[in-house]
C-alpha positions as YAML, in Angstrom:
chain: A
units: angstrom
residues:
- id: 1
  name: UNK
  ca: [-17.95, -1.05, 6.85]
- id: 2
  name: UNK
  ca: [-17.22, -0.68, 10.29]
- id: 3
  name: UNK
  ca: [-16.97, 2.79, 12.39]
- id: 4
  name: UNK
  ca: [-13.59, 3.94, 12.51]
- id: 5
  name: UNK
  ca: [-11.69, 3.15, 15.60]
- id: 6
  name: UNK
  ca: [-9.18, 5.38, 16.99]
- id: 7
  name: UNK
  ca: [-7.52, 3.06, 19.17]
- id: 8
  name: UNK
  ca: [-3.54, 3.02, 19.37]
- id: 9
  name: UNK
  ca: [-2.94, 0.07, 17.05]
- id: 10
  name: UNK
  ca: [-5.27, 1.98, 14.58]
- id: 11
  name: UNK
  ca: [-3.16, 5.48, 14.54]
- id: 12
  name: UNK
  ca: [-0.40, 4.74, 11.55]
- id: 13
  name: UNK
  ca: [2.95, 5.44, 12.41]
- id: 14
  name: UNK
  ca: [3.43, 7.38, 9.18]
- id: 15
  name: UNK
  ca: [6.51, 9.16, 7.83]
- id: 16
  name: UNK
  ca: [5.93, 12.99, 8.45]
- id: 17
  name: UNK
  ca: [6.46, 14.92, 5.33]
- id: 18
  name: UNK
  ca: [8.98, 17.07, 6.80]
- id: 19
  name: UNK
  ca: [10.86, 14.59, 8.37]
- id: 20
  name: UNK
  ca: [14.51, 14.12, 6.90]
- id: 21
  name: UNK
  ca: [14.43, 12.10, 3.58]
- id: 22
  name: UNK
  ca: [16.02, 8.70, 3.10]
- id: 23
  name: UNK
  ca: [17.32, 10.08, -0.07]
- id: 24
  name: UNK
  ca: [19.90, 12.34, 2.15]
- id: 25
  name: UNK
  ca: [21.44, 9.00, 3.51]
- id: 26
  name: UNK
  ca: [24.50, 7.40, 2.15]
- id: 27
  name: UNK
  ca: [22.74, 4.72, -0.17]
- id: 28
  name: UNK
  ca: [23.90, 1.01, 1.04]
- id: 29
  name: UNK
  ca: [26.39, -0.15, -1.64]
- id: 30
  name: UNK
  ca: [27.04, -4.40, -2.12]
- id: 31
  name: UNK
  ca: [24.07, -6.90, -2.57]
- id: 32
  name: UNK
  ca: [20.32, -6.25, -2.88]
- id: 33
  name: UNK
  ca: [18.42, -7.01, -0.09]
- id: 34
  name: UNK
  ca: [14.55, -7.49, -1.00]
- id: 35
  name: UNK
  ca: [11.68, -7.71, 1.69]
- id: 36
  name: UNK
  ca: [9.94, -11.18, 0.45]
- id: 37
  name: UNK
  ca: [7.85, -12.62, 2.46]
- id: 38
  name: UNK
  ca: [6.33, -11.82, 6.19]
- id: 39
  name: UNK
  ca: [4.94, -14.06, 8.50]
- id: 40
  name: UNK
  ca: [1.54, -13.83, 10.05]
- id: 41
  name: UNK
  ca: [0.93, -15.65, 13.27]
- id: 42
  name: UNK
  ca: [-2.97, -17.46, 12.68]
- id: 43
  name: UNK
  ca: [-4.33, -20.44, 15.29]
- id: 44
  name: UNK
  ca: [-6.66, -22.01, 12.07]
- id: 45
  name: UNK
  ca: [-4.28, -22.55, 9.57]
- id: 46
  name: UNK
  ca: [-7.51, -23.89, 7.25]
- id: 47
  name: UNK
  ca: [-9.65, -20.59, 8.55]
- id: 48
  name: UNK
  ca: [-6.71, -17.77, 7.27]
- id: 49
  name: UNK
  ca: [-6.40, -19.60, 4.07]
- id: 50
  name: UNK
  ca: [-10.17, -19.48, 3.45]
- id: 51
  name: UNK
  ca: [-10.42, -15.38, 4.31]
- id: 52
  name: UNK
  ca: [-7.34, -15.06, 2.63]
- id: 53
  name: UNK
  ca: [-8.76, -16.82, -0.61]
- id: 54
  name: UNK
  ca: [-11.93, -14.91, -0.13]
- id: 55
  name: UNK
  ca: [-10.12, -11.21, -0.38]
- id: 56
  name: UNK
  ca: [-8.78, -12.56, -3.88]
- id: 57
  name: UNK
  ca: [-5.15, -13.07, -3.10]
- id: 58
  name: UNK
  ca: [-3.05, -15.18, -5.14]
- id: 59
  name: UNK
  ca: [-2.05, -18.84, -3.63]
- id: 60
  name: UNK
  ca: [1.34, -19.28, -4.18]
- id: 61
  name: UNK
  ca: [2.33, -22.46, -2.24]
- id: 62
  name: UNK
  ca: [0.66, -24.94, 0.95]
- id: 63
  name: UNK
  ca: [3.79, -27.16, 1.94]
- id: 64
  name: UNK
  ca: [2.71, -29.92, 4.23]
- id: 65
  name: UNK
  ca: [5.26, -32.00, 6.37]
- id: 66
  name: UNK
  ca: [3.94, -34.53, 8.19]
- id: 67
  name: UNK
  ca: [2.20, -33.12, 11.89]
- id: 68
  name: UNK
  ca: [4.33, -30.73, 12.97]
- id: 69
  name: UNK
  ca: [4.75, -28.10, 9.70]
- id: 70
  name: UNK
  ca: [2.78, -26.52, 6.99]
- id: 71
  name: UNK
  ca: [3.68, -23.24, 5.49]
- id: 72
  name: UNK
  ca: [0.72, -21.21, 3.39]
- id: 73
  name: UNK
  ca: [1.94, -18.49, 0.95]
- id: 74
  name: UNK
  ca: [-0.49, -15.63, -0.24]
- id: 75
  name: UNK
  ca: [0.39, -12.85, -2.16]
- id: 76
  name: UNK
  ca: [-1.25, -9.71, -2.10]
- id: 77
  name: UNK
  ca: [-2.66, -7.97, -5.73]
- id: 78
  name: UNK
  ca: [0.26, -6.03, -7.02]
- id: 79
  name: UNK
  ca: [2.61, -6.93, -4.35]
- id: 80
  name: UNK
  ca: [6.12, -7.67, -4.58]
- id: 81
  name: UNK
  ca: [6.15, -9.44, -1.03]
- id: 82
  name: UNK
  ca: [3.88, -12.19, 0.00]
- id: 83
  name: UNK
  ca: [2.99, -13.69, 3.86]
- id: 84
  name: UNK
  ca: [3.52, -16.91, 5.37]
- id: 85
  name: UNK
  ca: [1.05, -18.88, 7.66]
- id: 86
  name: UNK
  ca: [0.60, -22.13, 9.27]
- id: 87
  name: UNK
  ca: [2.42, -24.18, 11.62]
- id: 88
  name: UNK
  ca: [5.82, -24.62, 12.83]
- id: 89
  name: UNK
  ca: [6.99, -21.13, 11.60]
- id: 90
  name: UNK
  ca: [6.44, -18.90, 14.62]
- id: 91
  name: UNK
  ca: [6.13, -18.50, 18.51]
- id: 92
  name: UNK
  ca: [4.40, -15.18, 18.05]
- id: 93
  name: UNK
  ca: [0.99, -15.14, 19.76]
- id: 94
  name: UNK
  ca: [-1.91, -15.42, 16.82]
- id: 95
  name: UNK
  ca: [-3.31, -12.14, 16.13]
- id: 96
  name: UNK
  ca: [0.10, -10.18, 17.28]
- id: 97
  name: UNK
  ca: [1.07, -8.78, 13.45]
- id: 98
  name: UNK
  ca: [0.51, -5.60, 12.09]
- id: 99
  name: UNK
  ca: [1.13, -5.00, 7.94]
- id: 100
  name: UNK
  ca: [0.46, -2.56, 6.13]
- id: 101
  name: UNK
  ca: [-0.67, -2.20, 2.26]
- id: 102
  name: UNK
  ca: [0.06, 0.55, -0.08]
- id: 103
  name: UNK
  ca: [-3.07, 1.52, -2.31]
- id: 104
  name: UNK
  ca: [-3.49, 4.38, -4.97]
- id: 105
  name: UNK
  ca: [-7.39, 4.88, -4.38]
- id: 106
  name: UNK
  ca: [-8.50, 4.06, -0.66]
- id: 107
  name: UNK
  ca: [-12.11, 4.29, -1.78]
- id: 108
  name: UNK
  ca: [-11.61, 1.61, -4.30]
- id: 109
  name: UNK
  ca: [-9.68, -0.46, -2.41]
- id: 110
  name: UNK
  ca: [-12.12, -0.95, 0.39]
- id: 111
  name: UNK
  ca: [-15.08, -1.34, -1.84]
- id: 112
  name: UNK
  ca: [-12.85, -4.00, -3.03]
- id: 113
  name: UNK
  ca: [-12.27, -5.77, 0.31]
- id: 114
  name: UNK
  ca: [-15.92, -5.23, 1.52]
- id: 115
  name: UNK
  ca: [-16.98, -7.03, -1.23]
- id: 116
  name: UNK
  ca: [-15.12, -9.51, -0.80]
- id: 117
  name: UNK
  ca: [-16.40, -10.11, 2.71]
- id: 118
  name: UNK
  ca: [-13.77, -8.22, 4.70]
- id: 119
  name: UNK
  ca: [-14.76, -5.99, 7.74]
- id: 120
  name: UNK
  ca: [-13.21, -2.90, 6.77]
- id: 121
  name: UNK
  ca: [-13.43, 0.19, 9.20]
- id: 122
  name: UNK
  ca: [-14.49, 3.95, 7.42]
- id: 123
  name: UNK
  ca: [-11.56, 5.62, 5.60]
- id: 124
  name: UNK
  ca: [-10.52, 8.08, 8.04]
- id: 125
  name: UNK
  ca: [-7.35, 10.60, 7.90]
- id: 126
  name: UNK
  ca: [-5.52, 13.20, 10.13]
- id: 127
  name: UNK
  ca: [-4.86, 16.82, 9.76]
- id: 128
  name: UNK
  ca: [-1.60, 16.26, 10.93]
- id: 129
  name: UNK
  ca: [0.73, 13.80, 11.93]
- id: 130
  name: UNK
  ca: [0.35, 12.25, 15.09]
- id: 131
  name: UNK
  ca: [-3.10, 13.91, 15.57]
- id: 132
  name: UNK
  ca: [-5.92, 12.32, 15.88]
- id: 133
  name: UNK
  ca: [-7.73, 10.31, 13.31]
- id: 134
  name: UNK
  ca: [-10.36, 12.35, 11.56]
- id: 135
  name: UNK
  ca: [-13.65, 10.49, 9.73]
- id: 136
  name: UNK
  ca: [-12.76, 10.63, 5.89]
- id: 137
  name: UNK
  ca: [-10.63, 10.65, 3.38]
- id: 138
  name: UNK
  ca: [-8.18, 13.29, 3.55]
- id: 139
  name: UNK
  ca: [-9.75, 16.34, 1.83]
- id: 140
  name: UNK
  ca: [-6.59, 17.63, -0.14]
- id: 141
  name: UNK
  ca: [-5.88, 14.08, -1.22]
- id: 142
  name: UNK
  ca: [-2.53, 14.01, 0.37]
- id: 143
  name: UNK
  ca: [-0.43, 11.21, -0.27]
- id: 144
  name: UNK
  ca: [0.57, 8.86, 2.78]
- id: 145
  name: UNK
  ca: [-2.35, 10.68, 4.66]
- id: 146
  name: UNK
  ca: [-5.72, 8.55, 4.43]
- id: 147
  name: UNK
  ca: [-6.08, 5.28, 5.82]
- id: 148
  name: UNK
  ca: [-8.22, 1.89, 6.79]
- id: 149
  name: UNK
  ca: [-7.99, -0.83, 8.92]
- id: 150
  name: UNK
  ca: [-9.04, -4.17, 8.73]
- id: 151
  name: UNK
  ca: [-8.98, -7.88, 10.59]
- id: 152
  name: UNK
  ca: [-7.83, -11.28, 9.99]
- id: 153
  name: UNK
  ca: [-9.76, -13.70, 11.69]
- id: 154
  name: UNK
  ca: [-7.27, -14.23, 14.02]
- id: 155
  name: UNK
  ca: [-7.01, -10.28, 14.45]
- id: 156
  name: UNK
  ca: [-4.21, -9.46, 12.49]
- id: 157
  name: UNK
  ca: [-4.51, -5.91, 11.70]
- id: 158
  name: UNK
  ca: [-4.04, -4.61, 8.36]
- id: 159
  name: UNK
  ca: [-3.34, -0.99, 7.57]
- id: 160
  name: UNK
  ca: [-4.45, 0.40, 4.16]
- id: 161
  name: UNK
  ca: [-2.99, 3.58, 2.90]
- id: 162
  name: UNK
  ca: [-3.22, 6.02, 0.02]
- id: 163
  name: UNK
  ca: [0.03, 6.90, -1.70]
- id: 164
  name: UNK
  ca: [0.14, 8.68, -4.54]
- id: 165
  name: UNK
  ca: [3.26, 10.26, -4.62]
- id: 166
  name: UNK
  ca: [6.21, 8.93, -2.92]
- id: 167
  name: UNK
  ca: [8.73, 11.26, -0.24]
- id: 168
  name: UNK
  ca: [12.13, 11.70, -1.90]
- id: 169
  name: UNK
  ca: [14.06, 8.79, -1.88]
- id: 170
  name: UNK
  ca: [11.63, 6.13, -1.42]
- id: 171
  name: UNK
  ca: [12.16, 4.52, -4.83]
- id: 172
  name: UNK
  ca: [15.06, 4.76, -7.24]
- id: 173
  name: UNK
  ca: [14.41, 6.28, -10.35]
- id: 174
  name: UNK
  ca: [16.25, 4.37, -12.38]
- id: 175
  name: UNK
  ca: [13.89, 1.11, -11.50]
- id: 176
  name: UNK
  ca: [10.59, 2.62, -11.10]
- id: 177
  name: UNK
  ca: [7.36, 0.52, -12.01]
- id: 178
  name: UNK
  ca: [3.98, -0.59, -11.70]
- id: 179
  name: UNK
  ca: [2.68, -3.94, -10.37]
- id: 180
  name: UNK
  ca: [-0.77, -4.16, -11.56]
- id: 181
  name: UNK
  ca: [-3.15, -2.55, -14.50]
- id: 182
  name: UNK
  ca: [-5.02, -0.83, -11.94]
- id: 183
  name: UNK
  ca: [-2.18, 1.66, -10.57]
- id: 184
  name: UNK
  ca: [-1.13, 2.28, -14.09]
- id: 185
  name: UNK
  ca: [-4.13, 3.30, -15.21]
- id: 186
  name: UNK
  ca: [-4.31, 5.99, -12.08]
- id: 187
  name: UNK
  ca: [-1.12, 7.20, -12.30]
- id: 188
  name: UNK
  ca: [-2.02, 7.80, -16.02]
- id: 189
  name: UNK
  ca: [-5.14, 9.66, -14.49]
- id: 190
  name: UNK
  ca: [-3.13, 11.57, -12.04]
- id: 191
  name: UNK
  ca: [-0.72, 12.51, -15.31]
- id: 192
  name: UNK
  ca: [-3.63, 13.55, -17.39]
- id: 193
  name: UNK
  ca: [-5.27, 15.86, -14.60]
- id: 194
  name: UNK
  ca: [-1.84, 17.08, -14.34]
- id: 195
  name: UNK
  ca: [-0.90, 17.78, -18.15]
- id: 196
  name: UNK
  ca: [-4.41, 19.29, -18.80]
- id: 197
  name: UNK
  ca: [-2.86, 21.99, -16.30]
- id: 198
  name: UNK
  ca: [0.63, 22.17, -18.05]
- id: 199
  name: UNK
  ca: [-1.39, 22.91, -21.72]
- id: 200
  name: UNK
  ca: [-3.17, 25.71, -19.96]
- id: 201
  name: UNK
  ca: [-0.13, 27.31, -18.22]
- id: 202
  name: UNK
  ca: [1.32, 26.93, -21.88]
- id: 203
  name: UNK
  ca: [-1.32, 28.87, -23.54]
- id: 204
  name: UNK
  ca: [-4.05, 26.16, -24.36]
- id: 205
  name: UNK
  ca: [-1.90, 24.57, -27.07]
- id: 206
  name: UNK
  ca: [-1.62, 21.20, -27.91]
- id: 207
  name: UNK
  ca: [1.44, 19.23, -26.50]
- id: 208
  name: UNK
  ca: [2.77, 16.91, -29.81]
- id: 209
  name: UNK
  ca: [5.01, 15.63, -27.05]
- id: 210
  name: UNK
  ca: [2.45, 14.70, -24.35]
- id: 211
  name: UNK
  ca: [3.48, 11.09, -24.35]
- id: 212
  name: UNK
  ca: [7.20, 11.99, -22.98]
- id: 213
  name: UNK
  ca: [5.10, 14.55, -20.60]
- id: 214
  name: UNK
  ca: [3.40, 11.62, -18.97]
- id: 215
  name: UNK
  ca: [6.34, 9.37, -18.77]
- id: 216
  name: UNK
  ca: [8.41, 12.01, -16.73]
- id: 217
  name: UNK
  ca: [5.60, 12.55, -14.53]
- id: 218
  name: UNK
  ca: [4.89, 9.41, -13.64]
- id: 219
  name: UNK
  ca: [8.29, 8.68, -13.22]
- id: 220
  name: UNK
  ca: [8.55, 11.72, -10.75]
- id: 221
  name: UNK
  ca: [5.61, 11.06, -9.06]
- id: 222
  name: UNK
  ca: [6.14, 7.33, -7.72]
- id: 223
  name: UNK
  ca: [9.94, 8.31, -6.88]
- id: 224
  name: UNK
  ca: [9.23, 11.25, -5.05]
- id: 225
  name: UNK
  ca: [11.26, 13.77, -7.32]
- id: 226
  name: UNK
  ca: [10.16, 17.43, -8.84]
- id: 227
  name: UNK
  ca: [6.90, 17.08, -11.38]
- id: 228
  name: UNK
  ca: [7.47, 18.67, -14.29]
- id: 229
  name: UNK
  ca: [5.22, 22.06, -14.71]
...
């Protein structure tokens, strides 16, 4: 891994967790509207598509037409959105894009990209928002709070950050869900650290019910509402 650098494109713009929630806003009523895909500005259209096949993202598409237009779609582990590369798609300068990915274990997930031949800088966090970047994961494990960075070959930055538990509003309730095997099974973790503390508050006793325990918590937990005790 690389040193952690505290440069201005490497300090997150992150949501402060006192800052007022999206769930006190007037909800947007008519159609969906669903983030799908992003477009990433490369100058190798054949070099991206190699480091982007090398990190283990899924190839969804390479249209060709003729000279002039190719469009590359990868798609992220877990992700509902995907990028875009390749030519005839953008003006924007090659190396100009900044993204950020959402990951329950920062640890894991750049163990992950290192060995899979990414440059990934240290984990590194911040004792509070806007300060500056501290070596580490965040001690307390706060969500939205520890980060790493990492490069495209065209210098595309990527942001990686831990979130655990979402700020109220975030996600609706009623749709909640997880995108890959791996962020089940921690959420299920975080759950069972949690309901090993709700059997002691309750006396030691075993909870026949445990299963519906779980459920609401993880439910809670990804949308940002009250855990159960």
């Amino acid at each position: 891994m690389t040193a952690l650098k505290p440069e201005e494109n490497d300090v997150p713009r992150t949501v402060p967790q006192d800052s007022e929630s999206a769930g006190e806003t007037p909800a947007a009523s008519g159609v969906d509207l669903k983030l799908e895909v992003v477009i990433v500005p490369v100058s190798d259209v054949d070099r991206a598509k190699a480091f982007y096949v090398g990190l283990g993202w899924r190839l969804d598409a390479d249209f060709v037409n003729g000279d002039t237009f190719r469009a590359v779609q990868f798609t992220p582990p877990g992700s509902p959105a995907s990028i875009h590369f390749g030519r005839g798609l953008t003006s924007a300068a090659p190396g100009s894009q900044s993204l950020y990915l959402v990951v329950s274990d920062i640890e894991a997930a750049c163990a992950t990209l290192v060995a899979r031949g990414a440059d990934v800088s240290e984990v590194f966090h911040r004792a509070a928002v806007g300060g500056p970047p501290i070596s580490g994961r965040d001690p307390e494990r706060r969500t939205y709070n520890s980060f790493a960075t990492f490069l495209d070959p065209d210098g595309n930055n990527w942001l990686l950050q831990e979130i655990t538990t979402r700020l109220p509003g975030r996600v609706d309730s009623g749709v909640t869900a997880f995108t890959s095997v791996s962020d089940l099974a921690d959420a299920m973790r975080r759950a069972s650290v949690a309901h090993g503390e709700h059997e002691k508050r309750n006396g030691g006793q075993y909870d026949v019910n445990w299963p519906d325990w779980y459920a609401e918590y993880m439910v809670a937990e990804q949308s940002g509402k009250a855990l159960p005790e």
